[in-house]
N, C-alpha and C positions, 0 to 999 in steps of 0.2 A: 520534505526535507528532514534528515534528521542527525541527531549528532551523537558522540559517543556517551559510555556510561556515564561518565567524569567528567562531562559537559563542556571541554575542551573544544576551541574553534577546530582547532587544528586538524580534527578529525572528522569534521562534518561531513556531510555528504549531500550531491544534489540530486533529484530524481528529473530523468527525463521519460516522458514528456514532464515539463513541469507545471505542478500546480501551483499557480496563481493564488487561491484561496490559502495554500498554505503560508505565503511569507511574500516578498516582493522578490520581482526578477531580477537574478542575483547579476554581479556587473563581471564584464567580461576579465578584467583583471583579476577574479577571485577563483574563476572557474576553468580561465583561458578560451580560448578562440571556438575551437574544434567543439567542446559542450555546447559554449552560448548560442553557436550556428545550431546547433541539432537541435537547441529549444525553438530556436524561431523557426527553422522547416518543420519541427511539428508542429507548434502552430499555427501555423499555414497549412497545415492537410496532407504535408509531407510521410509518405511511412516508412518511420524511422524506428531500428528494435529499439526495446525497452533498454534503459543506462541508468547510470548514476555514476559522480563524478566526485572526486577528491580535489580537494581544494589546492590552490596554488598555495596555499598556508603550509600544508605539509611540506612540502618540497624544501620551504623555506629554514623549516624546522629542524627537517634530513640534512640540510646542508649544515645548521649550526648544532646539530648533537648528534647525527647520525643515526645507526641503529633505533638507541632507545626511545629519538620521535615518535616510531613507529607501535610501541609496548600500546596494549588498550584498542588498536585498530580491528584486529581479528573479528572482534565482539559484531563493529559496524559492519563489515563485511557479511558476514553472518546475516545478522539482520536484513541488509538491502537483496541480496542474493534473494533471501526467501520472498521477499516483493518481487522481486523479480521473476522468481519461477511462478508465484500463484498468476503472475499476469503472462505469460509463456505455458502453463500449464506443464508448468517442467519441474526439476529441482536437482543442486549442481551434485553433480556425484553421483546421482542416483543409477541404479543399474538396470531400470526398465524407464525413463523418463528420462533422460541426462541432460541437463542445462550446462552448455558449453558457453565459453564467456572471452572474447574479447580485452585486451589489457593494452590502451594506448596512452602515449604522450599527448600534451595540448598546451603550450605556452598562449600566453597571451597575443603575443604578435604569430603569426603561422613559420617558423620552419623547417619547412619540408626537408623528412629524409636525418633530418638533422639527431633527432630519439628516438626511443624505440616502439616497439609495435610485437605486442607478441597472440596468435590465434587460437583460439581451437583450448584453450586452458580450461583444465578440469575433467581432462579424457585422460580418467586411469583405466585400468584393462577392464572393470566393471560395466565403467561407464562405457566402452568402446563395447562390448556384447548388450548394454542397454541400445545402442547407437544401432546397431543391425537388428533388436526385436523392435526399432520404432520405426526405420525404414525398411527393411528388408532389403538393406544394400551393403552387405560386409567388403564391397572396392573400394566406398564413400567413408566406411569408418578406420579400413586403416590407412585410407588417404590422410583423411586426420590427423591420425597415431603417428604417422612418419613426420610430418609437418612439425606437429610439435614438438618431436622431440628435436631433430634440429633446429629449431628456431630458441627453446630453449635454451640451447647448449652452445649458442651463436650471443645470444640477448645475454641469461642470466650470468655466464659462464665467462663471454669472452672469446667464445671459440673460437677458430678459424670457419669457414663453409668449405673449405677443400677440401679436408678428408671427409664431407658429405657428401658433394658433388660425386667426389670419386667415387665415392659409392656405390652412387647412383647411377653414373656410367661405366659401371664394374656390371651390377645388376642389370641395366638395359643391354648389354651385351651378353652375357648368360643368356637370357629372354628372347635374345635376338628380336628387338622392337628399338626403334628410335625415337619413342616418348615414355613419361610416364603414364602419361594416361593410355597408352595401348598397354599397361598391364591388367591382368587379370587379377580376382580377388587374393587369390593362393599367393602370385607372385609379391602382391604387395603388403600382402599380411608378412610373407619372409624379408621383405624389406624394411617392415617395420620393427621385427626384431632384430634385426643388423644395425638399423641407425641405434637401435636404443643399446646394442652394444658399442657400436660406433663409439656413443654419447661417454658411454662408462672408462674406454680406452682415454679419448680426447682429453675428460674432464675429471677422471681419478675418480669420481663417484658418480653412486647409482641415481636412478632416475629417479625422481618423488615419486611415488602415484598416487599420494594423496594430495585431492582436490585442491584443498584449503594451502597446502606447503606448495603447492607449482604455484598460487594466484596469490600468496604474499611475497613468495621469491618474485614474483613478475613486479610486482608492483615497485617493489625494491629497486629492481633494475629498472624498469622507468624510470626513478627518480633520479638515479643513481646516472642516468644517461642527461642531464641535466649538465652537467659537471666534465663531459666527455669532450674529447680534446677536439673533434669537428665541432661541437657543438658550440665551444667558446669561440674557435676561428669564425665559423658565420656570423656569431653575434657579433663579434668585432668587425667583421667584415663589412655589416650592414647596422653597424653603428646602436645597437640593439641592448637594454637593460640588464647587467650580468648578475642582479638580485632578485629580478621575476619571479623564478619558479617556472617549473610545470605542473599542470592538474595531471590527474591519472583518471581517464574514463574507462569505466567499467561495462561494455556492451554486451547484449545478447547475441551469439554467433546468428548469423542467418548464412546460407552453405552455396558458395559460386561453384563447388566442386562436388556438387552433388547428382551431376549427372549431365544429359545431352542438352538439355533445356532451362541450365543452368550455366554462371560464367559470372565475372567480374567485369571492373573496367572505371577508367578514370577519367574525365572530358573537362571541357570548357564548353560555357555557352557561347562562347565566340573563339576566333582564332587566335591564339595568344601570338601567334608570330607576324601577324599582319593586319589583325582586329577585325576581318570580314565576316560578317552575320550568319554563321551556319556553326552548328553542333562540332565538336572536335570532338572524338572518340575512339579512346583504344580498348579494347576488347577481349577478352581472352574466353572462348568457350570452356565449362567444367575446370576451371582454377576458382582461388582463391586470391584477394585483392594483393597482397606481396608480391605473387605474381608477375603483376602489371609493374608496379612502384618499383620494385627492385631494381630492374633494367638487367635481368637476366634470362629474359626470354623476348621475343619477337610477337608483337600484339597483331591485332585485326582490327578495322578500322569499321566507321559507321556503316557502311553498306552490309558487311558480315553481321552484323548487332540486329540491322533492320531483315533480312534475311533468317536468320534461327530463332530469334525470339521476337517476332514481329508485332507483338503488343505490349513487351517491355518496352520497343524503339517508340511506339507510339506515346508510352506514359513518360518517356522519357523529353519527348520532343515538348509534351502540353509541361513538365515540368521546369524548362529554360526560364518561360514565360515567369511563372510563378517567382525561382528564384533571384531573376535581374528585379523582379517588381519589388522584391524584400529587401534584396540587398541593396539596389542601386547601382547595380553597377556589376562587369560580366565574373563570374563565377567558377573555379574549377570544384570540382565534384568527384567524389569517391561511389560509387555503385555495385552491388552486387543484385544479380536475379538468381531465384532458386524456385526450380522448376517454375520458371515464366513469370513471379511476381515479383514486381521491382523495389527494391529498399535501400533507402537512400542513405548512407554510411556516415558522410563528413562534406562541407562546403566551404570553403574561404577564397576571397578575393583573390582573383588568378595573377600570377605573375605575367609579365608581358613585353615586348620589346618596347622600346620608345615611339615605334613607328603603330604600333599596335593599340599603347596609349593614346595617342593621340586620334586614331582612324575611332577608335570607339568609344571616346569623350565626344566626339562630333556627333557621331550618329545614337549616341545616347541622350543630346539634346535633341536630337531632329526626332527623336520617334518618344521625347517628351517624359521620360525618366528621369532626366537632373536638368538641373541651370544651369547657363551657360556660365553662371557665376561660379557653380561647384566646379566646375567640367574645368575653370581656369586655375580654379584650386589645386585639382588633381595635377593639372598639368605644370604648375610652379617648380616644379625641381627639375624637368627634363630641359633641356638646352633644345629648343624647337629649332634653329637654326642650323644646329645638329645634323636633324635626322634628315634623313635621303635614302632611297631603293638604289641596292647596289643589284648586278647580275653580272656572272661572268660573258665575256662578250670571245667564245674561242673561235679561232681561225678553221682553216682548210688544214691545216698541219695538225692542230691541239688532238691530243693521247687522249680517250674516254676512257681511263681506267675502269671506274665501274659505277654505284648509282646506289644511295640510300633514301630514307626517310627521312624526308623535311623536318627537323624541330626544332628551328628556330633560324628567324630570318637574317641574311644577309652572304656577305661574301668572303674566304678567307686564303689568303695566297702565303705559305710559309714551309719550313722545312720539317719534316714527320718528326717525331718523338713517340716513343716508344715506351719509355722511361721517366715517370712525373718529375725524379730525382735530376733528368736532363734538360730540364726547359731550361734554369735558369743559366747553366752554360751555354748553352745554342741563341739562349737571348742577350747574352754576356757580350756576343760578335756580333750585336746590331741584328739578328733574323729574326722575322715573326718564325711561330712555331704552331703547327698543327699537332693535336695530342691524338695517336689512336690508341683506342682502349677495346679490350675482349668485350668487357662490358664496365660502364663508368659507376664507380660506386660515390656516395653522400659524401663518404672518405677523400675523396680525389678535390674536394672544393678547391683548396688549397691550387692544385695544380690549374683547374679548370679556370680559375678566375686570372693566372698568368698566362696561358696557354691563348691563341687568338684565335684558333678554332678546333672543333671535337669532332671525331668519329667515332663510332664503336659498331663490333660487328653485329654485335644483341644489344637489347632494348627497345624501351616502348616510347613514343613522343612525350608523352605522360610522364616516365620516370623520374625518380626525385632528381636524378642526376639531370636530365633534360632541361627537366624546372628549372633547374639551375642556375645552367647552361643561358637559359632563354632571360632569367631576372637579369645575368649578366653582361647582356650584349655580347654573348658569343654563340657566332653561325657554328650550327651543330647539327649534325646526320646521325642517325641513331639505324638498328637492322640493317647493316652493311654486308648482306650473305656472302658476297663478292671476298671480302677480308680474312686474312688467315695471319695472325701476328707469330714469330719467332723471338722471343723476346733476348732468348740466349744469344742469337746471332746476330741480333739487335737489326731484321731487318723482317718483311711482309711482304705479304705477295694480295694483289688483287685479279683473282683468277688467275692465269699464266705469266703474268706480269711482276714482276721481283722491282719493290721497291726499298730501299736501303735507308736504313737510319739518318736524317740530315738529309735526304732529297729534296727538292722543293713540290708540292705539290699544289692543287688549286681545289678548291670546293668551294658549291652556289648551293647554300642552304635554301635556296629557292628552288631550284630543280633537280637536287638530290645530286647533282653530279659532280664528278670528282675526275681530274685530272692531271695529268703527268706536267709536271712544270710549272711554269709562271703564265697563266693566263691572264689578258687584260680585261679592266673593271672598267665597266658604266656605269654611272652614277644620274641619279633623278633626283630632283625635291618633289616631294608632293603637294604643290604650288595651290591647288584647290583647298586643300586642308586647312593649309596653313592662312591664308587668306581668310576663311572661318574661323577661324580664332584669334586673326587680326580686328577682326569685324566684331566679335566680342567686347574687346581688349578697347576699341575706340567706345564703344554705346557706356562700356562700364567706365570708362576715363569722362564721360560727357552727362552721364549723370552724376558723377562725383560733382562737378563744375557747378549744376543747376544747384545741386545741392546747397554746395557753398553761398554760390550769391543768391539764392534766391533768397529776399529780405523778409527778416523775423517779425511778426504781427509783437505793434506793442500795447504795453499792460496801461490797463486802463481806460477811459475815455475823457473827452472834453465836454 
């Protein structure tokens, strides 16, 4: 651990993995969620790159002085960096060695999606011809190059992503390819000099290329994303402390987009939408973790994971074990493999339905992980009475419009929306409302949490939006290839079918299907369950009792 010249908290810093010998393990409020988890998968055996983390102090700091918080940090930067390359055998900048680094958010409590995340930081053009004499892959280094400069100019700047996007499919169509990754090296070295004029046009100025000036502006806007107008609505949303802070972790790149045998991806050790005991996993071959989380691309699920990198899937599967046994309880997980070795990213307690809650509080007593006394704890805010399995139950007449990705349980019958701006008129006349989105961004919370159920036509089950989606009890489909929105004409079509702004439509976040009209609901308790945690509820009421009367030995003797 170490701190700055001037011995100021404010600018400490923590090393991950952490030593122990060095100071005591620092508390989750000082360092935020996202570090404190990567210190305890390291020490568990987890391989996690090398970090260091900025203290929740700062943030606090940036918020009451701004700028000049920050005067004196450069120094510590400096310093851990070079810890960090000598344990990487890298160093940041360099132009035959290039240590690329990582720049995330991490509040105390986890919200997803909510701050920022920026990659690939400290690839100036040096670094990026360092980057092809250490692999010998110039498509992997101006993958890179591209990346960052729109993430940049999105993060530090404020940008829009549509004049990147367009870009992008400006350039795949020159190329005549319908991915990025079917470009070749040439195509995407030209691409990377277009975003980075892209960047100059958007944002009025040039690109830093030094190292040190991209990973203080990063850092900045992390903090600076603390303060951002999603970021206060969540917190307010879920009741959450508006003086926290966030930490800024500092990680070693390790590369999903380095090739065939390489990929990202985000999971749960259990099902978040129904709490049943198998791996949940999306996937993306040869990307980068944004990828997944954004919910701008369409993921692969475990079966493709255990398929291409079949001894990632395998460290991944012995790893579940490990993490419920650390944490207690099921876990969503950040992943990236590069060339086939797996490295474990971020970990925090998964969001989850109510019904999901409660299926894997039961079977987290039953296979002897917690008490049923914790298990009653966790479950104290959810309205058990509540929950019930909905499905849609459609006729011989009911329209099968078309069919997405399950991400998140339940059922949702209302009229489209188009328009985040339209819910609250469409719900002004009494209607539920179904939101379709191209693809749902952290942005949209606001709507997402009025809205009574989601589609989009991209995204990954994983996505922060999804997350979201799933904390809030709303049935939501995600990879809807079938959808083609019009937003000018305020109407979409599912394959050949034209459905109109204000229509009534139906979706079963349980079997992905989507429907023309008002279909009817069946409704289930989960009468097994819930009876286990009645049965709790009386032994923990009946030992309170013995407790009480059982009489007190008294003092003294005769």
């Amino acid at each position: 651990m170490t701190s700055n010249a001037n011995g100021t908290d404010k600018h400490r810093a923590y090393r991950i993995p952490f030593d122990s010998s060095d100071a005591g393990m620092p508390e989750k409020g000082d360092i935020g969620a996202k570090a404190f988890n990567l210190m305890i998968m390291a020490q568990h055996g987890l391989l996690v790159p090398p970090a260091f983390v900025l203290g929740t102090e700062l943030c606090r700091a940036y918020v009451a002085d701004g700028p000049s918080a920050l005067d004196g940090l450069e120094a510590v930067l400096e310093e851990e960096l070079a810890h960090m390359g000598t344990v990487m055998g890298r160093r940041f900048g360099d132009r035959r060695r290039p240590l690329l680094v990582s720049v995330r958010s991490g509040a105390a409590v986890s919200m997803p999606g909510m701050m920022e995340t920026v990659l690939d930081v400290g690839l100036s053009p040096d670094a990026v011809q360092g980057l092809i004499r250490l692999t010998g892959n110039p498509r992997f280094a101006y993958d890179c190059r591209r990346r960052l400069v729109q993430q940049f100019a999105e993060v530090v700047h404020g940008a829009s992503a549509r004049p990147f996007d367009a870009l992008l499919e400006a350039w795949l169509r020159r190329e005549d390819v319908s991915h990025v990754n079917e470009l070749d090296s040439e195509a995407l070295h030209g691409l990377a000099a277009a975003m980075q004029g892209q960047f100059e046009t958007v944002t009025g100025d040039g690109f830093p290329d030094d190292p040190m000036a991209q990973l203080t502006a990063t850092v900045e806007a992390v903090l600076k994303s603390w303060s951002s107008d999603k970021a206060k609505r969540y917190r307010a949303l879920n009741h959450l402390d508006d003086t926290a802070g966030t930490a800024v972790t500092i990680q070693a790149m390790v590369f999903g987009n380095a090739g065939p045998t390489s990929g990202s991806g985000v999971g749960f050790t259990r099902n978040p939408a129904d709490g049943s005991n198998a791996l949940y996993i999306d996937y993306l071959p040869n990307a980068q973790g944004e990828d997944v989380v954004s919910g701008r691309r369409n993921a692969l699920g475990t079966a493709e994971l255990q398929r291409r990198v079949p001894a990632a899937y395998r460290d991944l599967v012995a790893r579940k074990e490990v993490l419920e046994q650390a944490f207690g309880d099921m876990q969503d997980f950040e992943f990236t493999v590069e060339d086939g070795r797996l490295y474990m990213l971020q970990c925090r307690t998964g969001k989850r339905t109510p019904l999901a809650a409660l299926r894997i509080a039961h079977d987290l007593v039953a296979e002897e992980i917690i008490t049923p006394e914790s298990a009653l704890q966790r479950l104290a805010q959810i309205d058990l009475h509540a929950i019930e399995t909905t499905e849609l139950a459609p006729g011989e007449d009911s329209v099968l419009l078309a069919r997405g990705v399950p991400a998140s349980a339940g059922v949702a019958v209302g009229a489209v929306v188009l328009d985040p701006a339209r819910i609250d008129e469409i719900k002004g006349r009494g209607q539920p409302v179904i939101l379709l989105r191209q693809h749902a961004e952290t942005g949209d919370i606001a709507a997402v949490s009025e809205a009574d159920g989601l589609i989009t036509a991209l995204g990954a089950r994983t996505s922060h939006a999804a997350v979201v989606a799933r904390q809030l009890g709303k049935p939501c489909l995600v990879g809807c290839e079938a959808l083609r929105i019009d937003a000018s004409l305020r109407r979409c079509s599912f394959g050949k079918t034209t459905v109109n702004e204000g229509d009534v439509i139906s979706l079963d976040a349980g079997t992905g299907a989507i429907y023309a009209g008002a279909v009817p609901i069946q409704r289930c308790k989960p009468e097994t369950l819930l009876a286990e945690v009645q049965s709790w509820r009386d032994h923990s009421a009946s030992a309170e009792m013995d407790a009480i009367s059982e009489p007190r030995s008294s003092a003294g003797g005769g």
